[in-house]
N, C-alpha and C positions, 0 to 999 in steps of 0.2 A: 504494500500500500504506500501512495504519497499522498502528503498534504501540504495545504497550502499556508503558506506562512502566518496568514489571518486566521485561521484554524482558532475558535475561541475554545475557552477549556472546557463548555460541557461538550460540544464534539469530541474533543480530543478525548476525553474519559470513555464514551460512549466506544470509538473506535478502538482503544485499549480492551474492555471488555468485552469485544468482538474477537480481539484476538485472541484473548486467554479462552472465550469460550469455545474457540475452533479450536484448541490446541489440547483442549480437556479430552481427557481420555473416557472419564466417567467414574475412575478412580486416582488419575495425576496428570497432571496439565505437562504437555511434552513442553522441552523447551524452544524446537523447530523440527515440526514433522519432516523426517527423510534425513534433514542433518543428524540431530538429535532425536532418536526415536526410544529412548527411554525416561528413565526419570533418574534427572542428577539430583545432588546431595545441595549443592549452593543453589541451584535455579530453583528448585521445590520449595529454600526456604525463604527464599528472597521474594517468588511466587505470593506463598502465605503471607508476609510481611504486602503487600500491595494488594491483596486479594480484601485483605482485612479493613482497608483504606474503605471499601463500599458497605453498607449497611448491605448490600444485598445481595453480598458474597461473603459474608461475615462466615458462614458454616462453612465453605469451602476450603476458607482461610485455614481452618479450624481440619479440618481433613484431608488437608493438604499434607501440612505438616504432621499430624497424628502420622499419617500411611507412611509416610517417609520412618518416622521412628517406629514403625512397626517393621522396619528392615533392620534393625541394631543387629550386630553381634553378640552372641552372650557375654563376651567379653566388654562390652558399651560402645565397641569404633560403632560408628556408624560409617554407611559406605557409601563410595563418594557417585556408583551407577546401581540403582535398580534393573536387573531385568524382567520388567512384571511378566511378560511375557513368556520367558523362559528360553527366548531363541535372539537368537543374536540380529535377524532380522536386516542383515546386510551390513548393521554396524560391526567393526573392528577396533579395539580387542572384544568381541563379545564374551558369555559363557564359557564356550569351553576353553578360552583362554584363562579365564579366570578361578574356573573348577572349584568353588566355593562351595560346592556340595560335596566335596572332600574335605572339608576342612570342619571338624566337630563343635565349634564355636558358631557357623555361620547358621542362620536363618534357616529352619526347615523348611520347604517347598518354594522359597526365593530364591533365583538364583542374583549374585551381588557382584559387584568386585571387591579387591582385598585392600583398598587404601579407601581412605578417609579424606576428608575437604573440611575448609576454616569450620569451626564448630561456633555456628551463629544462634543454632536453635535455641536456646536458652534467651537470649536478644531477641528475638523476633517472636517466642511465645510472649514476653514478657510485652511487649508492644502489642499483640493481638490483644491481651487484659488491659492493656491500658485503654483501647481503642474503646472497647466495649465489656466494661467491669460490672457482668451479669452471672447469674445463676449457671447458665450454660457455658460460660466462657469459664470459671470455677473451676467448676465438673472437668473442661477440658485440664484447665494447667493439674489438677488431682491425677488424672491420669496418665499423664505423658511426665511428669515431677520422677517417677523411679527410671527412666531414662534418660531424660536428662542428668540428673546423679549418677547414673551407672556411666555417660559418656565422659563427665567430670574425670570419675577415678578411673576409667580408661585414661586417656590422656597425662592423670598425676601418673597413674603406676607403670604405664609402657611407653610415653612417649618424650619422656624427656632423658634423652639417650645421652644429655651433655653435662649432665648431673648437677645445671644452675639454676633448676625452678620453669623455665620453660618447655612447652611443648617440641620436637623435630619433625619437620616432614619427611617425608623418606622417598617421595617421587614428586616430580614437579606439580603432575596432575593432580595434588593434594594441596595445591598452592592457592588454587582457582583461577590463578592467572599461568597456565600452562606452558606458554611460549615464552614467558618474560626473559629476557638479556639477563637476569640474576640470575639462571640455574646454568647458562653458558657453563662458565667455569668447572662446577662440581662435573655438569656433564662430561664435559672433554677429559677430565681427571679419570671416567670411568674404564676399569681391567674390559674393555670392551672386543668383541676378536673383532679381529682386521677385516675377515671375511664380508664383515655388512656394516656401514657405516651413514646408513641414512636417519636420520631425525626420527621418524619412528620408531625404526627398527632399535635405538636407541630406548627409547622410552618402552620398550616391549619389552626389551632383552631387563631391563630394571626391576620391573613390573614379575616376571615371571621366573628370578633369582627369589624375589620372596616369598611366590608364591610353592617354588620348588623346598622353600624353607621351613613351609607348613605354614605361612603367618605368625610365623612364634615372636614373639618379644623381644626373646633372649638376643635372636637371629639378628632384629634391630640394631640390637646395643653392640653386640661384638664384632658383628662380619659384616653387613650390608655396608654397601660402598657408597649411597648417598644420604646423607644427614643433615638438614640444615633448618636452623631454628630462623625462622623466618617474620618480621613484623605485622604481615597482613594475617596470618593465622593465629601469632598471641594475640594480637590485640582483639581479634576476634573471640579468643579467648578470654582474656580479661574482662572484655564487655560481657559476654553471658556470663561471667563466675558472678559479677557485679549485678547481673541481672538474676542471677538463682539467690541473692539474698531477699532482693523484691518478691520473688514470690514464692519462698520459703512462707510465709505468712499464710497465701493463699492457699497452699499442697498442707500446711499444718508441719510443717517440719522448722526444724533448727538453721539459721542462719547464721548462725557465727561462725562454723566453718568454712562457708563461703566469704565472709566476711575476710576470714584469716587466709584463706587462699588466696583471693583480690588483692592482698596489702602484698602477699611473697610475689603472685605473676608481675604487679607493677615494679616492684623494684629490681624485678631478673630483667622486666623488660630494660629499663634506664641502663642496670649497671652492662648489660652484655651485648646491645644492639644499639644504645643513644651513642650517637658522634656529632659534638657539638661541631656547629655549619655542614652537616651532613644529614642530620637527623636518622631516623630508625634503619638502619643497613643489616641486611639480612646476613648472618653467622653461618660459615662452613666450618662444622662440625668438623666433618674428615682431612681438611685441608688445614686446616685451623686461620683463626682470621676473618673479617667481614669481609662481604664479597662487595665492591667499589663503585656496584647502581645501585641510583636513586628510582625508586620508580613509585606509585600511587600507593602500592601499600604500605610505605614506610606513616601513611597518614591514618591508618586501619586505629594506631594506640588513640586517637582524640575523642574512639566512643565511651573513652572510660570518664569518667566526673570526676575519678579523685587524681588524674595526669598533673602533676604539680605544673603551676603558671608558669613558669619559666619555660618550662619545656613546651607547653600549648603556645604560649608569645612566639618561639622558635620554631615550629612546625607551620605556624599559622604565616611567618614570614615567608619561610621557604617554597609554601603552599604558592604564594602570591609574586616570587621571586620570579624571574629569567629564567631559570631551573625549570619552571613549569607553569602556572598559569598566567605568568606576566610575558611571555614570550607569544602564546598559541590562541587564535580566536575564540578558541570554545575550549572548555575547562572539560576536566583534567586530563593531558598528557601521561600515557600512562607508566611510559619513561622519561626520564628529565631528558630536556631536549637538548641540552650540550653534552651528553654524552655520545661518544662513539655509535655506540649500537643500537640509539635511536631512528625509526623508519616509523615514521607516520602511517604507514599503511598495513603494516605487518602484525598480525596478534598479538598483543599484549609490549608490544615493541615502541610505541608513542601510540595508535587509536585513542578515543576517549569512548570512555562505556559508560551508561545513565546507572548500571550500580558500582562502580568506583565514585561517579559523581553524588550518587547517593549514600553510600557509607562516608562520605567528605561534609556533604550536609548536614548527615547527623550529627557528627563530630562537630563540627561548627557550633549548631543547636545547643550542646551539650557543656556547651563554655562560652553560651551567652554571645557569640559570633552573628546573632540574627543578620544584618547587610552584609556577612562573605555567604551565608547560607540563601539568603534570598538572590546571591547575584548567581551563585553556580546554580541553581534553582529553575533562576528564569534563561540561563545559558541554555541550560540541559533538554528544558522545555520547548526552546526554539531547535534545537537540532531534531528533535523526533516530529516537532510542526514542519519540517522545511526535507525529512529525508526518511523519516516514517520511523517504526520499530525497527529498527536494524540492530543487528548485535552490537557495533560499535560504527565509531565515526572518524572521520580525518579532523583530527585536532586544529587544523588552520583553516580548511574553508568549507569543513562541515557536512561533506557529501556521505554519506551511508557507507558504509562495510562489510563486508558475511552477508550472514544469510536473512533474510524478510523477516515479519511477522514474529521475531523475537522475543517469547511469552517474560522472559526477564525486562526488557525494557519496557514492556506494555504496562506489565504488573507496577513495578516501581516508578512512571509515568502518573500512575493515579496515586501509589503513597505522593509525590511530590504533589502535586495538585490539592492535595488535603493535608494538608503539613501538619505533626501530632505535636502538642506541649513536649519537652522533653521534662 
């Protein structure tokens, strides 16, 4: 779909919930039929999180996100592809790459993959309660409260492989931003045979060491060759452990260990990823060392409230610098743009995407930022009026990218349009 620049917002809302509803399965909204033909872990939740923006998508909101945690591991990962289906259905790596019905932690009668994505659910339930603090919305956080707590102590007990309080990712694809110039480095570092050396094949050969591993833990911490505590996934952490104190209340449970978790994740973040005039840089584990881009998730820590001012003053510059939205006509560049490996066109490479732009907004919202929140807002706004849902955008002059009908940018097109108190 295009639209016309004059597009006012109850159209635009209107055509967003067209999208999501062509996109709906009947039990999970794909994120682009044919591209994406299952149900991912970040699109599902960011999904719920815009779904919940409408009164009259409120339950969808609500069983969006339920279905998706109805995929956990026993172990708490949740996983970052659904195959409701069972068949891989043209997409690659499907199923039987993944062979999660071999592995005794995984999901009965689901089949999954075996890595995990930023852990926002926690965030974004807490936001659907905010939206609409009802009898049924209750019931919902009651229910899905022992998963989210089981995803928490996954992550404290298995994922933080660098033993300073943060989580590690262990494949790109658990980044959410997949292609970004940040996993360059660990990549090329990898025991990889010479035989096959394309970008995939890459990401496959990674992928299927751990799963030859059994998914074990252990495999994590000793042997797997890529490890990297990354900004855009703690801080996504941080913000749900911040958010499992809000509605510990609600589930009837104890919040002060989340309480005391939030205080450890914020100071691992600062002390092991803050570099003052560089802000949050993502840590190789295995190589030891930050790795030297800047890119949009170093901005993921601002959904936290208790980010001390100094650091928020300092992010919030950088946010506004040359480095990135003081350079590019439309916010946010999703690598800083004087770096090397910058390409405006390329995934996760400079594009700008409406939920980088919207995890930026809320951060803003969230330290009292209202005029940087209302500008990347109304930025954001004019590129899906002027180039449609598209997965992402040309950061300088706004034209569309990937694939159409992109149920993430529709979805969080309507959170923007109803902007919540923080």
């Amino acid at each position: 779909m295009d639209y016309r620049p004059a597009l006012d917002d109850g159209a635009l809302g209107r055509a967003a919930v067209a999208v999501l509803d062509a996109n709906w399965t009947g039990q999970v909204t794909l994120p682009a039929p044919g591209l994406y033909p299952h149900q991912w872990n970040l699109d599902s939740t960011l999904v719920a999180a815009g779904l919940a923006a409408r009164h009259d998508r409120a339950v969808r909101a609500r069983a969006e996100l339920a279905g998706l945690l109805d995929a956990q591991w026993r172990d708490g990962m949740l996983p970052h592809i659904v195959f409701r289906s069972g068949r891989s259905d043209g997409y690659f790596p499907g199923p039987s790459v993944w062979r999660s019905d071999e592995c005794p932690d995984a999901p009965p009668g689901i089949a999954t993959s075996g890595l995990t994505q930023p852990p926002l659910q926690p965030y974004v339930a807490w936001r659907i309660w905010r939206r609409r603090p009802c009898a049924e919305t209750a019931a919902f956080v009651r229910r899905v409260w022992p998963r989210l707590a089981a995803q928490h102590r996954y992550l404290t007990d298995s994922r933080d492989l660098g033993g300073g309080g943060l989580a590690a990712i262990v494949h790109p694809w658990e980044s959410g931003m997949d292609d970004s110039p940040a996993w360059d480095r660990p990549l090329a570092a990898l025991p990889f045979p010479e035989a096959g050396n394309a970008h995939l094949d890459r990401y496959v050969w990674l992928a299927t060491r751990y799963r030859d591993a059994g998914y074990r833990a252990g495999y994590l911490r000793d042997e797997h060759p890529f490890a990297v505590e990354d900004p855009l996934f703690n801080g996504a952490w941080l913000a749900s452990t911040w958010a499992m104190t809000r509605l510990a209340e609600v589930a009837g449970a104890d919040a002060k260990p989340y309480e005391e978790a939030a205080e450890r994740i914020r100071e691992a973040l600062i002390e092991r990823l803050w570099h003052d005039g560089r802000g949050f840089l993502a840590l190789d584990l295995r190589a030891g060392g930050p790795i030297p881009v800047g890119t949009v998730g170093g901005f993921a820590p601002l959904l936290d409230p208790g980010l001390p001012t100094d650091v928020v003053d300092a992010l919030i510059d950088l946010l506004e610098s040359p480095r990135f939205m003081g350079t590019t006509g439309y916010p946010v560049p999703s690598c800083e743009v004087r770096a090397a490996e910058f390409d405006r066109t390329r995934y996760w490479r400079g594009p700008s995407w409406v939920s980088a732009n919207w995890l930026v907004c809320q951060g803003a919202l969230t330290h009292g930022r209202a005029p940087l929140a209302a500008g990347v807002t109304a930025a954001t706004l004019r590129l899906v009026r002027q180039a449609g849902f598209r997965e992402c955008f040309d950061p300088f002059d706004g034209s569309g990218l990937g694939c159409r009908d992109f149920s993430c940018s529709a979805a969080l097109t309507l959170d923007l349009l109803t902007p919540m108190a923080v």
